[in-house]
C-alpha positions as CSV (number, residue, x, y, z in Angstrom):
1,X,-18.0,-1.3,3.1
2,X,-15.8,2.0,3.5
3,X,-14.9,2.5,7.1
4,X,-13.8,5.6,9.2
5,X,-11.1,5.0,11.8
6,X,-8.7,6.6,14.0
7,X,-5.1,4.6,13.6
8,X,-1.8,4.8,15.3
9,X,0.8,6.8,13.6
10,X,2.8,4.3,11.3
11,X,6.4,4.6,12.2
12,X,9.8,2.8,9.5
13,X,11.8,-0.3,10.5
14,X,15.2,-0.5,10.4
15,X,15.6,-1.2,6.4
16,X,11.7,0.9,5.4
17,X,10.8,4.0,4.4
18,X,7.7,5.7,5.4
19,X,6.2,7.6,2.3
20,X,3.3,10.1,2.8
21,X,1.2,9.1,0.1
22,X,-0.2,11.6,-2.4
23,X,-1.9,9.5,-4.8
24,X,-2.6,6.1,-5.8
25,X,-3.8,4.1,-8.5
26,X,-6.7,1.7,-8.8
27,X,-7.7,-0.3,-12.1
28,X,-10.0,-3.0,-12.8
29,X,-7.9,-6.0,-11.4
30,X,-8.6,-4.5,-7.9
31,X,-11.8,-4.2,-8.4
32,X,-12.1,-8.2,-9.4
33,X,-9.7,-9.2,-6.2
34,X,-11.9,-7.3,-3.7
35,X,-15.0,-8.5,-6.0
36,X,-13.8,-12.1,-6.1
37,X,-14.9,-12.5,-10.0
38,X,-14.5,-14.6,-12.1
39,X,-16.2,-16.7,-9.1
40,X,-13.5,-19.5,-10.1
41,X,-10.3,-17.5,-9.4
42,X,-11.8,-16.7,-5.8
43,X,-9.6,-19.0,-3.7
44,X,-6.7,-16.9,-4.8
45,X,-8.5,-13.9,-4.0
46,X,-9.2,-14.8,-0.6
47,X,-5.6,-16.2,-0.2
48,X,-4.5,-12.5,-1.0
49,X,-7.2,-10.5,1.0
50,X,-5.3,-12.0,4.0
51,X,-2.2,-11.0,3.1
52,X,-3.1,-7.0,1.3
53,X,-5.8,-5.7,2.8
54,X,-5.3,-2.4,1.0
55,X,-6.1,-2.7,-3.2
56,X,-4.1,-0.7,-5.8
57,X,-0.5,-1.2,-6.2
58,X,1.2,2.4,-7.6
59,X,1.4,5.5,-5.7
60,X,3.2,9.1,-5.6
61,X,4.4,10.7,-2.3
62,X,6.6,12.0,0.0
63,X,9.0,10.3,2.1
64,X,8.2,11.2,6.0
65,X,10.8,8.9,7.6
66,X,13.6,6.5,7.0
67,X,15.2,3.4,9.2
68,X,18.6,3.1,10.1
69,X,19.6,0.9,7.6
70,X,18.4,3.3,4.2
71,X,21.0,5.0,2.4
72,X,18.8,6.1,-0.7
73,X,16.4,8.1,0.8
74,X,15.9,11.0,3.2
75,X,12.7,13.1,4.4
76,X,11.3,15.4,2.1
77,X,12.4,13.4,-1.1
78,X,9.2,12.9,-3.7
79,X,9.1,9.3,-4.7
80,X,6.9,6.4,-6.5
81,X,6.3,2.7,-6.9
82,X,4.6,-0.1,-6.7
């Protein structure tokens, strides 16, 4: 179920960078963790839902904010990763 939801502004630890994300990837393998299929890998699934609660793994943005600690990065830079 796709919810709608007012959240707090995210903010960067000391040694993270907070990207503005652009756009992001999904492929089948999400769709089988949130799924749960085959129904004999769903342990695993369920031992990962509690740890990613957000599927896909690549994205494109913008960096908004950077800790203390990062060197390699500054606002405005356009990154991506997974």
């Amino acid at each position: 179920m796709l919810t709608l939801a007012e959240i707090d502004q995210a903010t960067a630890a000391e040694d993270e960078v907070l990207v503005k994300v652009h756009a992001a990837s999904i492929h089948i393998g999400d769709y089988y963790t949130v799924a749960g299929l085959p129904y004999v890998m769903r342990p695993m699934f369920s031992a990962m839902r509690a740890k990613n609660r957000v599927p896909g793994t690549d994205f494109a943005g913008t960096v908004e904010a950077v800790g203390d600690d990062v060197t390699q990065f500054q606002p405005g830079d356009e990154v991506f990763g997974s």
